[in-house]
N, C-alpha and C positions, 0 to 999 in steps of 0.2 A: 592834870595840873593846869593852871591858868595861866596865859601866856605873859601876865606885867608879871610872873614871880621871876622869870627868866633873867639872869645877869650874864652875859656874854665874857663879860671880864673874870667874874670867879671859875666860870665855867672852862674854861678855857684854862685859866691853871691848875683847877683841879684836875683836867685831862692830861695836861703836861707833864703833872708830877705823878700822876698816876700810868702814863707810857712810859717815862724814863725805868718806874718800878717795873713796869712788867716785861722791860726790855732786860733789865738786870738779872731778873727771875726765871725769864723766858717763858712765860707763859699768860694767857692773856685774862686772868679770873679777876686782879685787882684792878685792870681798865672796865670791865663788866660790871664789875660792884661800883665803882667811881659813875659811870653811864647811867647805872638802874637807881643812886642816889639823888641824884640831880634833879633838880626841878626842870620843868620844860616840857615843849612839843618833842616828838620824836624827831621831828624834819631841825628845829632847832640844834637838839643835842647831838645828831649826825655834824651837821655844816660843823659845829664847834670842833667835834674831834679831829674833823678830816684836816680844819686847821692844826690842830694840834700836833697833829702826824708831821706836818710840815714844817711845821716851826722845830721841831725836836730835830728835824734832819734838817736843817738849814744852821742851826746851830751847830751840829757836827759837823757839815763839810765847814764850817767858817773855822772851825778849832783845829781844823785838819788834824785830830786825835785819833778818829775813829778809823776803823778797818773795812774791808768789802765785808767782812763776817756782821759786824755792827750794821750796817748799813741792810744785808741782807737779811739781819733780826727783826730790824724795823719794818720790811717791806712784808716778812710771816708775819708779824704783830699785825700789821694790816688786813691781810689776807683771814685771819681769822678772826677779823672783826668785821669783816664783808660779811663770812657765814654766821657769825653771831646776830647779824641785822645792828650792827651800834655802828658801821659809815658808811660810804655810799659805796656803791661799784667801783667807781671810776680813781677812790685813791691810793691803791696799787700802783695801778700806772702813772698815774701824777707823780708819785712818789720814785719810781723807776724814772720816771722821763728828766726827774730834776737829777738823781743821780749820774746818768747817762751823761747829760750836757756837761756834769761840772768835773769829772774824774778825765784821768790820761786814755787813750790808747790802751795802755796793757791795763788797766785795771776795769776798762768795758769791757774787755774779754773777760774777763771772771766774771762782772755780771749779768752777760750774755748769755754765758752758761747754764747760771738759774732761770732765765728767761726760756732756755731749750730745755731743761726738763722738767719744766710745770707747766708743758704745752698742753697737757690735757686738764691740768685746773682753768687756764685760757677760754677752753674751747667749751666749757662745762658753761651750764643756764646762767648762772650766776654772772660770771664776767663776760661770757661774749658779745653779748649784743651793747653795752658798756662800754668795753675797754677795745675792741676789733680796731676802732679809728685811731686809738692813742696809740697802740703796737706798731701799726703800719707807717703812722708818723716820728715814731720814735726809729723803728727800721730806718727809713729814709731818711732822716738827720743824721743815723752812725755812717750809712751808705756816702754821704756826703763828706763829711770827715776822711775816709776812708781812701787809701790810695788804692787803684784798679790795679797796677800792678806791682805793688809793694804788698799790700796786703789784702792777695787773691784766696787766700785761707779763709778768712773770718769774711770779708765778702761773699762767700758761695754760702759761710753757714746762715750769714742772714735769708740769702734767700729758702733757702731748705726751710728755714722756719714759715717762713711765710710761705710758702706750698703745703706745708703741715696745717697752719693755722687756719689758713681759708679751705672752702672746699673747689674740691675741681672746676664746678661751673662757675668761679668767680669770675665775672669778666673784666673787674680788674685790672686784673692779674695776666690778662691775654694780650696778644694783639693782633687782634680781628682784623685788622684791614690788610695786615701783611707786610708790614712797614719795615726797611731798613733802617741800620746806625748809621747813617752817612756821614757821621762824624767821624768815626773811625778812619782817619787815612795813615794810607803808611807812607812816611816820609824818606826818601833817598836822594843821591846826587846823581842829579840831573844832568847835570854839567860834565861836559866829556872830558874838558879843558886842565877840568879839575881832580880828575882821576889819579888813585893813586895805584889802579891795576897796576903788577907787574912790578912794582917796587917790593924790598926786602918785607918778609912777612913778621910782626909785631917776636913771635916767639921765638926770631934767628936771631934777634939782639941781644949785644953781648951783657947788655945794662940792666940784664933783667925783661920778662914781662910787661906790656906796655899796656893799658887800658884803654880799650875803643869806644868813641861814643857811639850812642845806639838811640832808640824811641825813648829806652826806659828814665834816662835822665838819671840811674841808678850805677855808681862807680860798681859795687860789687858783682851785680849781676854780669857784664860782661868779662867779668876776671874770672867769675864763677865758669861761664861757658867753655873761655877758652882752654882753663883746668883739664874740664869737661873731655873738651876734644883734641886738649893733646892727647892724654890717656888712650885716646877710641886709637888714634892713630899709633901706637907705637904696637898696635899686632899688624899691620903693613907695614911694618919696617920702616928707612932710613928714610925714603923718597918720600918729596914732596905729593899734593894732591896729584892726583893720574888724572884730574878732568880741566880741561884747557881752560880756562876762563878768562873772559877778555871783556871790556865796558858793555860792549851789545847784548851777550848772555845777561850781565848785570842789570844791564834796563830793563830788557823785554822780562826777565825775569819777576823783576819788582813789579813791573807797571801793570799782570796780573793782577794784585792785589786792589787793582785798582773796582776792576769786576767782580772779584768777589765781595766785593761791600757795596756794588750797585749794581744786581746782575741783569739789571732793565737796561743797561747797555746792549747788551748781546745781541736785543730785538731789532737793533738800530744795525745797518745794511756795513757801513766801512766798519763800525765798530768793530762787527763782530770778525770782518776779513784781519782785522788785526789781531782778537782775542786767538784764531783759527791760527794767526800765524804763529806768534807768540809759543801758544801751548803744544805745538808740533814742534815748535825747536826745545822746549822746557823737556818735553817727555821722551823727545830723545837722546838730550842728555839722560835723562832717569834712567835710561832702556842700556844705555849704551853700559852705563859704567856702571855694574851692580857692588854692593857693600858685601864684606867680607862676614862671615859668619862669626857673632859676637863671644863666641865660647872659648877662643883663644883666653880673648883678656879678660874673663869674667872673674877672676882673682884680683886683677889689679882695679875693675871697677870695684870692687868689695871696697878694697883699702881706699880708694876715691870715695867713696861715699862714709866709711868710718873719718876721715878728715874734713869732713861741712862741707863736700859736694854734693848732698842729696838735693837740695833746692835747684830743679835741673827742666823746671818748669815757668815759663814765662807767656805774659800774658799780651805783648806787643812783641814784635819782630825787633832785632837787630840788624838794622842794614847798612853798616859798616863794609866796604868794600873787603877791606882785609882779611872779614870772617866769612865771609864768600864759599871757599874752599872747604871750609872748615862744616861750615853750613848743609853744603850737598852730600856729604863723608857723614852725615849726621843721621840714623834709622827715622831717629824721632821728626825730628823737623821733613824728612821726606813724607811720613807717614801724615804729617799736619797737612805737605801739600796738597797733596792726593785726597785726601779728604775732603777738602774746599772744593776739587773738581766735582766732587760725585754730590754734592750737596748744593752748587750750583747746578748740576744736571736735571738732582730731581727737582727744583722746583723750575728748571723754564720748562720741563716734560708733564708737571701736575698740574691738575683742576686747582686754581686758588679761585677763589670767589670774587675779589676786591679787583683781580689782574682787569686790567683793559683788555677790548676786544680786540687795538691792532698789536697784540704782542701773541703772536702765532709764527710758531715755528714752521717752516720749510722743511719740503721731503729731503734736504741735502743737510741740513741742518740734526732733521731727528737721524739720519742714516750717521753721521761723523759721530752722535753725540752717543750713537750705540756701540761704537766701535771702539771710542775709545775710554766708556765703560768697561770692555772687557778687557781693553790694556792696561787699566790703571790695577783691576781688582789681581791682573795677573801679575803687576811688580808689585802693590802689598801683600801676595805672599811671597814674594821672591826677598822681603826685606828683612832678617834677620834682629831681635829673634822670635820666633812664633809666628812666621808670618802668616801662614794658614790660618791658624785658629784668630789672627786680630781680623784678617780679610772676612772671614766668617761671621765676626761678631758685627762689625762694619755692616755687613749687607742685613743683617738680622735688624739691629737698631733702624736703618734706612726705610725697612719693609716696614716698619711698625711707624716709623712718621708719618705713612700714606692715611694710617686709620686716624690720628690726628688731622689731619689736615681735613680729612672726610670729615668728621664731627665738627670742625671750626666752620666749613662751607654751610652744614645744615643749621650752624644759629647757632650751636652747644647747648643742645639738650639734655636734660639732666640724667643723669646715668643711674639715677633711682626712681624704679616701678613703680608707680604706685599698684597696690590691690586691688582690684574692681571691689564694689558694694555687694556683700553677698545678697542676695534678694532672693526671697520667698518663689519659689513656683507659685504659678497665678493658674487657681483650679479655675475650666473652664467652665463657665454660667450655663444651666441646663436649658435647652429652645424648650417651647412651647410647641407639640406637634401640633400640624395645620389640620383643620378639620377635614374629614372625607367630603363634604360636599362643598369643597372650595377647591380642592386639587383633583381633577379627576385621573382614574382607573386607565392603565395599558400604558402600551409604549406613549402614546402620542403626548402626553401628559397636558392635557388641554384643563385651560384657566379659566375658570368661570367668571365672568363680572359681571351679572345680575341681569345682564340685557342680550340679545342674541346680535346686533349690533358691535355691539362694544366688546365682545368677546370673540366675533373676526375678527376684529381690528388688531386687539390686543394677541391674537394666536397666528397674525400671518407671521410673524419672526421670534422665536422665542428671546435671544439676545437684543434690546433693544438700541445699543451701540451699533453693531452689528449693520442695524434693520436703517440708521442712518447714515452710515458710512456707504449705500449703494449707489450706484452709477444715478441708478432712475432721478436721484432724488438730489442732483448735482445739476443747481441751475444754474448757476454763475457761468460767462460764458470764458473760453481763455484769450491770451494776448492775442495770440495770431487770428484768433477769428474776428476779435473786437476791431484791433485796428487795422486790420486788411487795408479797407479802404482808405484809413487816415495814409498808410501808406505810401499807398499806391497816387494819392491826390498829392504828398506832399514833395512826388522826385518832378524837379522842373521836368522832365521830358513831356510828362503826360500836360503842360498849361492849362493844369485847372485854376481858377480866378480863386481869390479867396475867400469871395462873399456864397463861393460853393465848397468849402472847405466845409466837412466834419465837425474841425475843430472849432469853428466860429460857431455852433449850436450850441446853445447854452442847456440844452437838456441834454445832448450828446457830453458836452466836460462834467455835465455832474456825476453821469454815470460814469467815465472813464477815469475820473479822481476814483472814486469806489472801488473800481477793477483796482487802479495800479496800488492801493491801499494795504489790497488783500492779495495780489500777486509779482508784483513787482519791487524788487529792492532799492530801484532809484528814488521811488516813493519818500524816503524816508533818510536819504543822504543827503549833509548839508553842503554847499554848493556857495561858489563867488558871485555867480552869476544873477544878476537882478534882473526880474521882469516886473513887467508892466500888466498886464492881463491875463486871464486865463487860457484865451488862444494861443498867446502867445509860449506860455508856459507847455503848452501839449503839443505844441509845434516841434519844440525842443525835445521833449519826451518822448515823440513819434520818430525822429531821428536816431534817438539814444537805442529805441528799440530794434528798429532799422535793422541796426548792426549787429545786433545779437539775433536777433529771429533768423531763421531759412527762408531765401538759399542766400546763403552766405556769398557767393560770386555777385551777386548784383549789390552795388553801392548805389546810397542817393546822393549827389552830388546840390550842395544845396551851398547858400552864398556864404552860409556860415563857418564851413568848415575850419578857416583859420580860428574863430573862437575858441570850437571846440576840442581844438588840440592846446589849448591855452591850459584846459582844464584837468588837469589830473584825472577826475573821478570821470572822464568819459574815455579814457587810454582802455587800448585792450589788455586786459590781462586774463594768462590762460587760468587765473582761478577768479570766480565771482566776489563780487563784493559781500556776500554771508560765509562764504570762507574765508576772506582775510578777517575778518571782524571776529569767529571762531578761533584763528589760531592763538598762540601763546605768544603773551610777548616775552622781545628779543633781548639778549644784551646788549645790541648796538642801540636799541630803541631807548631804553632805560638811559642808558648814556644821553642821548638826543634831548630828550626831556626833562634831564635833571640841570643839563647845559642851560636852557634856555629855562628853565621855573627858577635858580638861583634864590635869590632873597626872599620871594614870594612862596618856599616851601609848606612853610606850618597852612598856610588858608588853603592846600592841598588836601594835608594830613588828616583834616578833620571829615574831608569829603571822602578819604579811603578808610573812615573810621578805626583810626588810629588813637589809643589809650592816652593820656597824658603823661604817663610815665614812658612809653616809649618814644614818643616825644622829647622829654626830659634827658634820655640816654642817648638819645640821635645828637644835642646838642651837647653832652658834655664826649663823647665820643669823637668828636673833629670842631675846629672852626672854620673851615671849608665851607661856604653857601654850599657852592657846588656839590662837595661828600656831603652834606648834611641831607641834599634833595636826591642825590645819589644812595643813599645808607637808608630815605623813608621809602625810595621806591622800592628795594632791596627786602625789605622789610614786610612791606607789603603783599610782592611775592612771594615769600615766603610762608607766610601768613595761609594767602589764596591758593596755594599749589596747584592744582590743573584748572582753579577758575580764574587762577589771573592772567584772561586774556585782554584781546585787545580792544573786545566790546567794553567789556566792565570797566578798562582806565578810559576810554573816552569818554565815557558817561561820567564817570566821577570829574575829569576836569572840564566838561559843560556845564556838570554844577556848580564846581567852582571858578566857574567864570573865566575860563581859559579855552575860551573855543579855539582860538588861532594855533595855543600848540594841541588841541585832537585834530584839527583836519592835517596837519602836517606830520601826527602819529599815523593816521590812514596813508599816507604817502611813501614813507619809510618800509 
């Protein structure tokens, strides 16, 4: 069809009234016939319908007539006009995302639902590569809406979908550098003044049950808890809590919380005397006063939970003073503590990749941090009920973090194989045998080359590598014998004049540049130091040797010496300068040079021949200069695995014009 036959306006109501019918119908044959009648391009009669889709549900939510069932008719109607080819990919999800925004709370839940089980039409050719961005934007809009601890239900299911939807190596979805919430703080009274420790307890009043405020901001939830735990308490009888608590347990208690949501404190010297003190007085209150075993009252927990206590789950702490008591009396909330310890454990004890290099623990630190691993795993089973078997699953989950974290250090490589290329055996080419009167007869196996000459020459060695790697044939002469005399002319004692120096022969430097070219590593080190001429230059050099050649007890004592302590690359070190240039670089190094390259990163990246695409991910991954030259060196090495040494990055930042920071990597 020819495109001026095209009218936008009919075409569009023809689709209209032909969705409304096949929405009635449920089935999508009379939108099909309405599409395959219409004059138009293809790409035309799509855009028309997708409007069409739109408008028909824009009208329903404005009539507020219609149901989630309706609205979910329209989004299959869609869905099977994707696979029929008559609209685009992407108006499913336009079509969800506009429903999403404009419905309640309870009524996204029902459409969420269908969203969780057409996870695999999702992930199918059709919509993924289309709709992946609308999902995850649609996710994070509900996520936003969403109270974290009102409504921690439907919150966990969005995520679950979106670990279903994407695949494992989405990076995402990760976080690679290791990053805490440090938003999350938990807020308590500070103030001693204002303590209401030691006052009657909310549940002795005669006026009824009193509601505590807590983090949640939520009236029910702490009427819920204290339900909760009177119940737990009425199998220990009349008596109030058995464990003393006074403001100070209340502080240091709370102010834990402080390090587990930022456990780069720990690394830091008072902090951690405080965490040490802290968690010594926390675990032996834990130690001291164990819980009763829950079987007494597991009847009346029944009937607590038949009267709407099962929501017995919260996602911010209550630190009301009052529920204090209540609080440590409590299996579950100990079990939460305890957990937080072992979860800071393992990671200030594990390889993370992104940690800096001064956050190393101490031999008194890993010995405390062992010990009281095995005190915590010994009151989670001692907690009531199941404690064995939750300690169990505890350690099981913990050991299986380690192989995460290993996979997140190496980049998150894809956990799918590919097949090697099956390939052909390759038949071996058949030689040409040599003639008999080219190879001769016997052991000797002597080679004829047409001349009697030239086939001594060619038979005194049969390997001709060999035949050049001999002593004989090694004329070059070595250091020590070259400049013996540079030497021995250059230690003031012996006052030789300089116009008899060695070094002022100008056929003597041409030859000694040659030696030191071919056996000398100072040769080819770049250096602060400015000369003037080439005596002067082998002056220096004859010094430099000086001190490495034998015998090592004799120094030349020359006017220079203050200089050449000025200079890095003349210090002694017990390993040579082609060994430090061999080794691997460091992490403290990487650190160094991602510090000082800053803004100037990317005119690096192209000199350690880095893709544009990973480039592109280094910058949407942090706005950090810093992590950004920190994440391409990272990167890099990774890349290079045992060639990324220290040779090959100074090379690449002399090409990119960063000599200042390689001579300062040679230093480090």
């Amino acid at each position: 069809m020819s495109p001026s036959l095209f009218n936008f306006s009919d075409a569009k109501d023809r689709f209209t009234s032909a969705t409304r019918i096949a929405l009635d119908s449920k089935t999508s044959k009379t939108l099909i016939n309405a599409f395959n009648q219409t004059p138009g391009t293809e790409t035309e009669k799509k855009t028309t319908l997708d409007q069409a889709f739109r408008s028909v549900l824009e009208e329903e939510i404005i009539q507020r007539k219609a149901s989630c069932e309706d609205f979910l008719g329209l989004i299959y109607l869609s869905i099977d006009g994707v696979t029929e080819g008559i609209c685009s990919a992407t108006t499913p999800f336009l079509l969800l995302g506009d429903v999403l925004d404009c419905l309640p709370l309870d009524q996204c839940d029902k459409i969420f639902s269908f969203v969780e089980e057409n996870v695999s039409t999702w992930k199918s050719n059709s919509f993924y590569s289309a709709g992946k961005n609308y999902l995850l934007r649609m996710c994070n809009d509900l996520l936003r809406r969403l109270s974290k601890s009102q409504n921690t239900v439907f919150c966990g299911r969005i995520q679950l979908f979106l670990a279903r939807l994407f695949p494992l190596s989405e990076k995402s979805g990760l976080n690679l550098q290791s990053q805490f919430n440090l938003e999350n703080i938990t807020v308590f009274n500070k103030n001693e003044q204002e303590s209401t420790l030691g006052q009657k307890h909310p549940e002795e009043r005669d006026d009824g049950m009193e509601v505590e405020e807590g983090e949640m901001g939520d009236e029910e939830a702490p009427t819920t808890f204290i339900k909760k735990q009177s119940a737990l308490k009425i199998q220990s009888g009349p008596e109030k809590s058995s464990i003393p608590i006074d403001y100070n347990l209340y502080r240091k208690f709370w102010t834990l919380q402080d390090y587990f949501r930022n456990p780069l404190q720990c690394y830091e010297k008072y902090s951690w005397l405080t965490f040490l003190k802290y968690s010594d007085e926390t675990l032996s209150v834990f130690k001291s006063y164990k819980l009763d075993d829950m079987q007494v009252s597991k009847k009346k927990l029944e009937e607590l939970k038949t009267t709407g206590g099962e929501n017995v789950y919260f996602a911010k702490f209550l630190t009301s003073e009052k529920l204090m008591d209540l609080q440590l009396s409590d299996s579950n909330f100990r079990r939460h503590i305890l957990l937080q310890y072992l979860i800071l454990f393992q990671y200030m004890k594990g390889q993370v990749k992104f940690k800096s290099s001064s956050c190393v623990l101490t031999d008194e630190q890993s010995l405390w941090m062992e010990d009281t691993t095995k005190l915590i795993y010994q009151l989670l089973k001692e907690i009531p009920p199941d404690g064995d078997k939750f300690a169990s699953v505890v350690e099981h989950i913990l050991n299986t973090e380690e192989n995460w974290n290993t996979w997140k250090n190496e980049g998150c490589p894809s956990f799918v194989k590919e097949r090697p290329a099956e390939t052909k055996p390759i038949r071996p080419a058949r030689k040409r045998p040599a003639p008999e009167d080219f190879l001769g007869k016997g052991p000797d196996r002597k080679i004829f080359m047409g001349n009697d000459e030239l086939t001594r020459l060619w038979n005194l060695n049969l390997d001709n590598m060999e035949a050049c790697k001999s002593e004989r044939r090694e004329f070059m002469p070595s250091l020590e014998e070259f400049f013996e005399d540079a030497i021995e002319q250059a230690d003031p004692v012996n006052m030789v004049e300089d116009e008899y120096k060695a070094v002022n022969n100008s056929n003597y430097g041409w030859r000694a540049l040659r030696l030191l070219a071919r056996r000398s590593p100072h040769f080819f080190q770049p250096t602060n130091q400015q000369f003037k001429s080439l005596p002067e230059y082998l002056e220096n050099m004859v010094i430099k040797l000086a001190k490495e050649l034998p015998p090592p007890s004799e120094e030349i004592k020359t006017g220079e010496e203050d200089d050449d302590n000025d200079d890095p690359l003349l210090k002694e070190s017990n390993e040579s300068p082609e060994e430090q240039q061999q080794k691997p670089v460091t992490g403290q190094q990487l650190d160094a040079i991602a510090s000082k390259l800053g803004e100037e990163w990317k005119s690096l990246a192209h000199h350690l021949e880095m893709k544009e695409t990973d480039i592109h991910e280094i910058e949407s991954d942090s706005e950090d200069v810093k992590m950004r030259a920190k994440l391409l060196l990272v990167a890099w090495q990774d890349r290079e695995g045992s060639h990324a040494i220290v040779e090959n990055l100074v090379s690449a930042l002399n090409s990119a014009g960063f000599s200042d920071l390689a001579d300062s990597l040679s230093e480090l």
